[in-house]
KEKE-3310 file (N, C-alpha, C; in steps of 0.2 Angstrom, whole numbers, plus 5000, padded with zeros to 4 digits):
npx = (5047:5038:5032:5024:5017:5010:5005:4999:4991:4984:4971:4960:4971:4972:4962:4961:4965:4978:4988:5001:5009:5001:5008:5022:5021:5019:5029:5040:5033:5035:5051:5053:5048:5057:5070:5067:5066:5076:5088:5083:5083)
npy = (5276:5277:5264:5265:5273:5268:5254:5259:5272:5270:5262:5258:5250:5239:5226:5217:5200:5200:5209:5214:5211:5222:5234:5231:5237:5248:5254:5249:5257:5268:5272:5269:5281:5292:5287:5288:5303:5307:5303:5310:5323)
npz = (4872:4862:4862:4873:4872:4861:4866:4880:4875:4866:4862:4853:4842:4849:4849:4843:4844:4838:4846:4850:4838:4832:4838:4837:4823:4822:4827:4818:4805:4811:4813:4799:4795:4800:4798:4784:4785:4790:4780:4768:4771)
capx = (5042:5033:5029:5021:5010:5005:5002:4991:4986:4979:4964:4959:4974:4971:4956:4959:4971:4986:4991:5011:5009:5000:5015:5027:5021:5018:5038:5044:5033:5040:5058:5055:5047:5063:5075:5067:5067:5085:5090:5080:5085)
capy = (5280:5275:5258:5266:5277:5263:5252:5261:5278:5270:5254:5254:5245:5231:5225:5211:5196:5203:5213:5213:5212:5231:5237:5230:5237:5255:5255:5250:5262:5276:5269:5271:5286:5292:5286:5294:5309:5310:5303:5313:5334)
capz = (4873:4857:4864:4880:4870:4857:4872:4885:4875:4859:4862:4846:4840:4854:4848:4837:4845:4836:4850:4849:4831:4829:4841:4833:4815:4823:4829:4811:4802:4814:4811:4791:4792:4804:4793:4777:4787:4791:4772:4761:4772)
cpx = (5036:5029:5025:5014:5004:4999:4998:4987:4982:4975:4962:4962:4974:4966:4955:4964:4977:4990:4998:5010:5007:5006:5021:5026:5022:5026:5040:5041:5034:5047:5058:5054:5053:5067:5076:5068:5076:5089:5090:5082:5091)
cpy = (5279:5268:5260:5268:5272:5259:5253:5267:5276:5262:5252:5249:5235:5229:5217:5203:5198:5209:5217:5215:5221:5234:5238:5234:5245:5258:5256:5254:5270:5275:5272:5277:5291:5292:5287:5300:5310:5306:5308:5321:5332)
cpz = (4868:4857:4868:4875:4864:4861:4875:4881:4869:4858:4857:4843:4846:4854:4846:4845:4842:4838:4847:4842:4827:4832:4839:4826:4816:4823:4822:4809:4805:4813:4804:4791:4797:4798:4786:4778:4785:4783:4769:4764:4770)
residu = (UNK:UNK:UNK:UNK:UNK:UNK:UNK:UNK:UNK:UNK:UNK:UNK:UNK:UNK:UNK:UNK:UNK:UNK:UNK:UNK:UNK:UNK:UNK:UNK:UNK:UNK:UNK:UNK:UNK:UNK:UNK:UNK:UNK:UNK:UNK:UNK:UNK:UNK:UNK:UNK:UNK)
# end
């Protein structure tokens, strides 16, 4: 779901040639912030 939304709802980040590469980077910093969530409660 979080790929859809990077993907088609947000243009900005497709701007440059490093497509994939903003998508990919948006996933991992929702993962870490996920994963500190659920450590840190």
């Amino acid at each position: 779901m979080i790929f859809v939304v990077v993907e088609e709802l947000i243009p900005e980040s497709h701007t440059g040639n490093e497509t994939e590469m903003s998508t990919i980077g948006t996933m991992i910093g929702f993962l870490v912030m996920m994963a500190l969530d659920l450590s840190l409660s």
